[in-house]
VOVODREN-754737 format. One record per residue (C-alpha): residue number from 1; residue in three letters; chain; z, x, y. Coordinates in steps of 0.1 Angstrom, whole numbers. Layout:
N
+-----+------+-------+-------+-------+-------+
:  nr : rest : kette :    pz :    px :    py :
+-----+------+-------+-------+-------+-------+
: NUM :  ALA :     A :     Z :     X :     Y :
...
+-----+------+-------+-------+-------+-------+
REM end
This chain:
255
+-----+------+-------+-------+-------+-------+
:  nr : rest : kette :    pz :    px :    py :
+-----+------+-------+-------+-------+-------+
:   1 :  UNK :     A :   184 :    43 :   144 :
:   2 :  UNK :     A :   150 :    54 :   145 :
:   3 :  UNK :     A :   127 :    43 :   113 :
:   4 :  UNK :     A :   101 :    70 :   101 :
:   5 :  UNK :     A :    69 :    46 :    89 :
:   6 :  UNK :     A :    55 :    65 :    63 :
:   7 :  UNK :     A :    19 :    46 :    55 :
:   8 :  UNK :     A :   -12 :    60 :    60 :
:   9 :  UNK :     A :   -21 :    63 :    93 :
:  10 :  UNK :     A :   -44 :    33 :   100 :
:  11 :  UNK :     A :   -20 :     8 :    86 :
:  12 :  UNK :     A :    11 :    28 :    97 :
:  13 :  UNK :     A :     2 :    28 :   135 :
:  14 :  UNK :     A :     4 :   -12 :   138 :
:  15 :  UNK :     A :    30 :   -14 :   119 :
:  16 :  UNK :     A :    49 :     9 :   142 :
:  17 :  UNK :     A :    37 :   -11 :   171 :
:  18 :  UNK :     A :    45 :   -44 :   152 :
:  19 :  UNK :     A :    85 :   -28 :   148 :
:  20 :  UNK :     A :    85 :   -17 :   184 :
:  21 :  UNK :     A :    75 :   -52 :   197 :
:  22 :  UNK :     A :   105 :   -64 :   174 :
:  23 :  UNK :     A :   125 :   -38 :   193 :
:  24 :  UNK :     A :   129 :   -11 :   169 :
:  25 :  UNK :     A :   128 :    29 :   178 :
:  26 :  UNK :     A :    97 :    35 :   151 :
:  27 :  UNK :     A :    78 :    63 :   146 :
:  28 :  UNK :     A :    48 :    74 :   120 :
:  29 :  UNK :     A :    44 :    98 :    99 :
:  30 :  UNK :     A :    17 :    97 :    70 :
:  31 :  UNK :     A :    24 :   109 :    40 :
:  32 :  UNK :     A :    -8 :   100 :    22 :
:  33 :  UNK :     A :   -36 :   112 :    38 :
:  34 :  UNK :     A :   -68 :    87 :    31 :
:  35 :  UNK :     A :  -103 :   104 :    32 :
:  36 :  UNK :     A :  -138 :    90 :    17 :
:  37 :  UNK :     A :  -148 :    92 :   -19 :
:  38 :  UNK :     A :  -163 :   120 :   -35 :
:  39 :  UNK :     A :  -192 :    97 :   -44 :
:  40 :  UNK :     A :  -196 :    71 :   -20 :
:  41 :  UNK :     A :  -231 :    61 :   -39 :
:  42 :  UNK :     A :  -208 :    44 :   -67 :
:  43 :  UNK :     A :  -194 :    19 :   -37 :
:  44 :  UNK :     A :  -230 :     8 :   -25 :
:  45 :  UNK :     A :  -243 :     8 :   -63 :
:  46 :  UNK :     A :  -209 :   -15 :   -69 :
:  47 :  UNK :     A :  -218 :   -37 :   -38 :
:  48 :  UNK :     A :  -254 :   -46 :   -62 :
:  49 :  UNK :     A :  -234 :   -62 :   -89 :
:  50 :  UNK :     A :  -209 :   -83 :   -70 :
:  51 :  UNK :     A :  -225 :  -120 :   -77 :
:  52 :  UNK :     A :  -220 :  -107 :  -113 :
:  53 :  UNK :     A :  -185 :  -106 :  -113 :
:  54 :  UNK :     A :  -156 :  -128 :  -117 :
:  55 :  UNK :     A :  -129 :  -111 :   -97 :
:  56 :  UNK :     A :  -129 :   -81 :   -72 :
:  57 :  UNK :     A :   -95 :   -65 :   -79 :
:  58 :  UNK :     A :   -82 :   -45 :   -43 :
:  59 :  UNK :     A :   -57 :   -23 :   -45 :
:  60 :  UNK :     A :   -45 :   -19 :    -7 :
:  61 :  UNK :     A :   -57 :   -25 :    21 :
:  62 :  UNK :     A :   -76 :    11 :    22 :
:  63 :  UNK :     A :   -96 :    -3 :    -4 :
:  64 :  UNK :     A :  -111 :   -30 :    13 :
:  65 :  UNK :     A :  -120 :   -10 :    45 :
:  66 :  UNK :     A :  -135 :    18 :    25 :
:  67 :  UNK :     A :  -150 :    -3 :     5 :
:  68 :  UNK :     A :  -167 :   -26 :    31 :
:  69 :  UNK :     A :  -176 :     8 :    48 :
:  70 :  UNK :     A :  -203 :    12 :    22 :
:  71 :  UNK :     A :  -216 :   -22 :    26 :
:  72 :  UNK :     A :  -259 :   -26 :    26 :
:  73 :  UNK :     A :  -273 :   -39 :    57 :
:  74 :  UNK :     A :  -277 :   -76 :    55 :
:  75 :  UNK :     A :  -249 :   -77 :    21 :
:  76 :  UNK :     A :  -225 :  -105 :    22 :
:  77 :  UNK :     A :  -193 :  -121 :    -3 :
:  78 :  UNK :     A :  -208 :  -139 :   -36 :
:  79 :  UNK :     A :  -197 :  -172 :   -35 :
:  80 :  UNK :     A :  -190 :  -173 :   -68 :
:  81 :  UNK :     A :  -166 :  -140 :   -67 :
:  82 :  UNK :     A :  -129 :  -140 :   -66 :
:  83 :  UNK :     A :  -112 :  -111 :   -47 :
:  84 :  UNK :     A :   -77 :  -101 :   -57 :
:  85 :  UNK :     A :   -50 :   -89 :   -38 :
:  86 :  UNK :     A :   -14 :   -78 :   -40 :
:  87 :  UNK :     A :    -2 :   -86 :    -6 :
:  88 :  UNK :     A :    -5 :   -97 :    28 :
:  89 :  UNK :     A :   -16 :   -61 :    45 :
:  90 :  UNK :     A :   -45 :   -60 :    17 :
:  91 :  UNK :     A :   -54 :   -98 :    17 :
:  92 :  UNK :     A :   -54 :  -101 :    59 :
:  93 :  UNK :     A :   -79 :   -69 :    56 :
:  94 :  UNK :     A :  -102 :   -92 :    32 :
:  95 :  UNK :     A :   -98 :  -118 :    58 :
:  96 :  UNK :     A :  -109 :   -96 :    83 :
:  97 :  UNK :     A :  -141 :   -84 :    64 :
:  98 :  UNK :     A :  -151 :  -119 :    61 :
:  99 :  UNK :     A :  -141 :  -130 :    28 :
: 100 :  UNK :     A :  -131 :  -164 :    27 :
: 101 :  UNK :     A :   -93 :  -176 :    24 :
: 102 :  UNK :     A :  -105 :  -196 :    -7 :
: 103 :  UNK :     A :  -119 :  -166 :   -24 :
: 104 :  UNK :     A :   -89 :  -145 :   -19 :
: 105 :  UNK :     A :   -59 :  -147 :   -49 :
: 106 :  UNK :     A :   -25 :  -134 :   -41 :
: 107 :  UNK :     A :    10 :  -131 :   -50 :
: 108 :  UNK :     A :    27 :  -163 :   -34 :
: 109 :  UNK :     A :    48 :  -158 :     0 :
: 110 :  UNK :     A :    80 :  -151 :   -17 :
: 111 :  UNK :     A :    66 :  -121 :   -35 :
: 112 :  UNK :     A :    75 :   -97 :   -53 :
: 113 :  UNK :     A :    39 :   -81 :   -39 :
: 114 :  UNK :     A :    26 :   -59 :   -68 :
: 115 :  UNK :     A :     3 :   -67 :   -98 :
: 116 :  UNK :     A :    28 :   -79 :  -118 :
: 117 :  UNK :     A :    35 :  -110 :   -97 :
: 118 :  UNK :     A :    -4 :  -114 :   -94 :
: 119 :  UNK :     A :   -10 :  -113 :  -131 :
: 120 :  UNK :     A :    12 :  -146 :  -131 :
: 121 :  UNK :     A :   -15 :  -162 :  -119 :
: 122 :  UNK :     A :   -44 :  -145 :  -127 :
: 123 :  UNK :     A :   -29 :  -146 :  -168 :
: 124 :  UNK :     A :   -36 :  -181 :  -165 :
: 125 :  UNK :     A :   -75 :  -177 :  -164 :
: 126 :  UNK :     A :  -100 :  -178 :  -191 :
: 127 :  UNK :     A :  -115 :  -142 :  -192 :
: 128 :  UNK :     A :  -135 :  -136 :  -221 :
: 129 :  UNK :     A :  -169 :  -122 :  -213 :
: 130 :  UNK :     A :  -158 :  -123 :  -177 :
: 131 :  UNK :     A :  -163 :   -93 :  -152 :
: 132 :  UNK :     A :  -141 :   -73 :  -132 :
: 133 :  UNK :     A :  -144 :   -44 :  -107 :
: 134 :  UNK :     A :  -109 :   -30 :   -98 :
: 135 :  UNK :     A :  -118 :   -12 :   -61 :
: 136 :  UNK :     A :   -91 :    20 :   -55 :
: 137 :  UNK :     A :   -89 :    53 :   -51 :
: 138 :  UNK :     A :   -97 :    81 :   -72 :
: 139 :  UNK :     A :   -66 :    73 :   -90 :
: 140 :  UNK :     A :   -42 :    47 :   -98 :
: 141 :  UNK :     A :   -21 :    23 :  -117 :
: 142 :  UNK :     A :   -43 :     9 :  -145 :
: 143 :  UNK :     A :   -16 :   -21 :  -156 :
: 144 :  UNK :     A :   -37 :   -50 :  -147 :
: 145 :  UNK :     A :   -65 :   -41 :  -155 :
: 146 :  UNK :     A :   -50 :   -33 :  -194 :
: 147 :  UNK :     A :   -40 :   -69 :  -192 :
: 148 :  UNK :     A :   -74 :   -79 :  -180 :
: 149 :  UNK :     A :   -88 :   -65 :  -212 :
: 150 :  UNK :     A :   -64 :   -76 :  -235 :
: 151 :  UNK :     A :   -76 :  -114 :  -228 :
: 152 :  UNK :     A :  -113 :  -106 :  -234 :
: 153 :  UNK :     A :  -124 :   -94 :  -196 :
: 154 :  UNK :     A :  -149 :   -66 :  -194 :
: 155 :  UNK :     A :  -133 :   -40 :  -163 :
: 156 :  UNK :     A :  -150 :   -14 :  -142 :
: 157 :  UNK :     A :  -138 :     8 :  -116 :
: 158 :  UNK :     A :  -152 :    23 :   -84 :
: 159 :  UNK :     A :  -132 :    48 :   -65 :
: 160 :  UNK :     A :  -137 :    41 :   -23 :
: 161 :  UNK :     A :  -111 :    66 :    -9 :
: 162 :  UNK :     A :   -96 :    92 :   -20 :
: 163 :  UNK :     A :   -57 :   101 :   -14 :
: 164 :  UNK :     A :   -46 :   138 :    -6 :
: 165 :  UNK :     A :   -13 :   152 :     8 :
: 166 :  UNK :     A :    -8 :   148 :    46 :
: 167 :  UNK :     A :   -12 :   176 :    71 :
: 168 :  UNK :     A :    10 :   181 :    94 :
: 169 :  UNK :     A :     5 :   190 :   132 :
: 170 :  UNK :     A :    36 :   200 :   155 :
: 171 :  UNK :     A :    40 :   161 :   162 :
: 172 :  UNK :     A :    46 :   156 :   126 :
: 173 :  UNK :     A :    66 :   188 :   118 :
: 174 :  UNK :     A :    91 :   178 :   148 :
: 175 :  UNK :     A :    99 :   141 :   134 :
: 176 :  UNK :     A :   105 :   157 :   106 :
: 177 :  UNK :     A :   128 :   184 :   117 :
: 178 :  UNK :     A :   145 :   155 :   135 :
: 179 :  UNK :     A :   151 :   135 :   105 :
: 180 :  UNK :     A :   164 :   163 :    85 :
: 181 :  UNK :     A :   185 :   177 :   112 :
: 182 :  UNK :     A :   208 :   138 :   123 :
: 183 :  UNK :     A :   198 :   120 :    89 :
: 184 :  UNK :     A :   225 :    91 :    95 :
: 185 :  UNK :     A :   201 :    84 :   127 :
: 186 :  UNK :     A :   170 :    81 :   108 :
: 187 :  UNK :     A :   154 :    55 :    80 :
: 188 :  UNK :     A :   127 :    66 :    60 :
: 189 :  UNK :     A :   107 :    33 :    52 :
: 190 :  UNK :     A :    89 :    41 :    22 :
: 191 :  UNK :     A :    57 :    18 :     4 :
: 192 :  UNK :     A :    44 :    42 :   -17 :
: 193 :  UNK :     A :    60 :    66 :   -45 :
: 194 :  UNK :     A :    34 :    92 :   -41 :
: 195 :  UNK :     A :    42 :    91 :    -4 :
: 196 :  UNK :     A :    82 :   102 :   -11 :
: 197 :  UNK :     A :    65 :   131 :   -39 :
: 198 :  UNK :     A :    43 :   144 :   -10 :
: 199 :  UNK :     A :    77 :   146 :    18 :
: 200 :  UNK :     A :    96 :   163 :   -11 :
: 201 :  UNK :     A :    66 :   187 :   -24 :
: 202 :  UNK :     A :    60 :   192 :    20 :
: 203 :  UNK :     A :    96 :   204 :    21 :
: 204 :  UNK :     A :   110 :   216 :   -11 :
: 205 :  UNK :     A :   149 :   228 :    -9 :
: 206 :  UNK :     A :   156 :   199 :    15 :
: 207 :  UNK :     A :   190 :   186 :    10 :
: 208 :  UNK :     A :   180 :   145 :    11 :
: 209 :  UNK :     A :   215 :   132 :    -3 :
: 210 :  UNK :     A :   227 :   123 :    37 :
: 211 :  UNK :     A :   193 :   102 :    39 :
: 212 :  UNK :     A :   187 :    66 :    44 :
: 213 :  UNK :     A :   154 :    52 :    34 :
: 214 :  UNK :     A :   144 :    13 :    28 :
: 215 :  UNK :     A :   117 :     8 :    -2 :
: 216 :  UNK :     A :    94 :   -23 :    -2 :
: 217 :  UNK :     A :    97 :   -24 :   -41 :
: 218 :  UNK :     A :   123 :   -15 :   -68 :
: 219 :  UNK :     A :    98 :     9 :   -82 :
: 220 :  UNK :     A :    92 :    34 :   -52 :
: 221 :  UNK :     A :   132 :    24 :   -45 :
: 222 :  UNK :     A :   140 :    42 :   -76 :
: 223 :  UNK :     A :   118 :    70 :   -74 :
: 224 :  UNK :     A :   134 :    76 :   -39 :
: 225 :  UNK :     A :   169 :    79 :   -55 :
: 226 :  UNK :     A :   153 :    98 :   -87 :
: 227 :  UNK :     A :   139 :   123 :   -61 :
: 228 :  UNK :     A :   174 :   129 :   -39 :
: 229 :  UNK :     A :   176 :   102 :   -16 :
: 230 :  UNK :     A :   216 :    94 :    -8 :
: 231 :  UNK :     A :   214 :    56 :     7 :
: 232 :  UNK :     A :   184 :    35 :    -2 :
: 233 :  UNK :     A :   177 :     0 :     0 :
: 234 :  UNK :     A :   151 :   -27 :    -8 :
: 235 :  UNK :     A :   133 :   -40 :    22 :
: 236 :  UNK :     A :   104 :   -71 :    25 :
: 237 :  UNK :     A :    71 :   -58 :    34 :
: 238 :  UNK :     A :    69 :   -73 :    69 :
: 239 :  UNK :     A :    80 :   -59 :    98 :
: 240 :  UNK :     A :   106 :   -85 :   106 :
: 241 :  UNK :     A :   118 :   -72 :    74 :
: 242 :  UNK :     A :   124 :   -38 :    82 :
: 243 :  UNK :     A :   139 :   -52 :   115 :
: 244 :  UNK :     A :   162 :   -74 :   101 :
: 245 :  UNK :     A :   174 :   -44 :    77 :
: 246 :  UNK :     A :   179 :   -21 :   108 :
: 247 :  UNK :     A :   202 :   -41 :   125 :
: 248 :  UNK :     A :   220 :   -49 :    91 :
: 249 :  UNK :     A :   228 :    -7 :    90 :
: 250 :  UNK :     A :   238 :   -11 :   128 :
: 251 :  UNK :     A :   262 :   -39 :   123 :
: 252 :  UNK :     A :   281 :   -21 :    93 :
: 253 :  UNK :     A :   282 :    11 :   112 :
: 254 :  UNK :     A :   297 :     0 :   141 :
: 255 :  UNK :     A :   324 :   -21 :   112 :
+-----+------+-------+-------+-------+-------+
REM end
């Protein structure tokens, strides 16, 4: 069975290498495309105010490499700063932009990976008169942050990327003919909800009831069977994951 990684494409090619070293047939295909923000000024003006806030809030791991794209010459991580993230894609791109681990807040290993598992611990923190910049794109999910300022913190955003439907070349147009034409040999692996709304809207009339699709959260899960998807299952963010689910759908088949 071969699985159709669906990320953007700077996460989505290692993670398709990651699955083929595992041994799985993977392939990409973005669905989101990522491109920089209409105002990229906002990022560098953000970058000024850093040592003034409390918490950095990242969204994915686009954030933080747009983000640290706008970075002055000679700028560096406030000691004082938390930065937040929702999982381990997002916090190893912190990592890797030279934030400290000890600066770096996160969902624990067990997950669930989304805001509402960070908020568990970040609920726990005095917030009045604190600040916070939430980093994303040009839109988003604005839960946390309501929390944020319902126990006295003082949010901003800045927008670093922007997200736009995919184009698609003759390399993309063929997996996709592929998937649609033998669907019980092909697994979607979906991360994102908009990322299933841009296949459908890129297809429309597509029959997607003989599809198979793993989802790394119940959320996109049910917007996949909301939007037509026949067979879809929950799925750990991590490769292994995916790999492990694979050979799961293998196993029954061949029962």
């Amino acid at each position: 069975m071969r699985v159709i990684v669906t990320r953007p494409a700077a996460q989505g090619r290692a993670f398709v290498q990651r699955l083929q070293a595992l041994g799985v047939d993977a392939v990409g295909l973005p669905l989101i495309g990522i491109e920089p923000p209409s105002d990229p000024g906002a990022v560098r003006q953000a970058w000024t105010t850093l040592d003034e806030r409390a918490l950095v809030m990242f969204v994915s791991a686009n954030a933080v490499a747009h983000f640290f794209a706008q970075r002055p010459p000679g700028a560096t991580w406030p000691a004082g700063t938390h930065a937040a993230s929702t999982g381990p894609g997002t916090s190893a791109a912190l990592r890797q932009a030279g934030v400290g681990a000890d600066a770096i807040v996160e969902p624990g290993p067990e997950g669930p990976f989304d805001t509402d598992t960070l908020w568990l611990t970040l609920g726990r923190w005095p917030w009045a008169g604190r600040r916070v910049l939430v980093v994303r794109g040009e839109s988003g999910r604005d839960w946390l942050a309501e929390r944020l300022c319902q126990a006295g913190a003082e949010v901003d955003f800045v927008a670093a990327y922007r997200r736009v439907a995919p184009r698609f070349g003759d390399a993309e147009a063929a997996v996709l003919a592929a998937a649609l034409g033998d669907p019980q040999r092909h697994c979607w692996h979906f991360s994102s909800s908009e990322a299933i709304a841009h296949l459908i809207a890129a297809h429309p009339g597509a029959d997607w009831t003989a599809a198979r699709a793993l989802a790394t959260h119940p959320r996109i899960a049910a917007t996949a069977r909301r939007l037509g998807f026949g067979r879809v299952g929950d799925v750990g963010v991590h490769p292994q994951d995916v790999a492990a689910a694979i050979a799961d759908m293998a196993s029954g088949a061949r029962r």
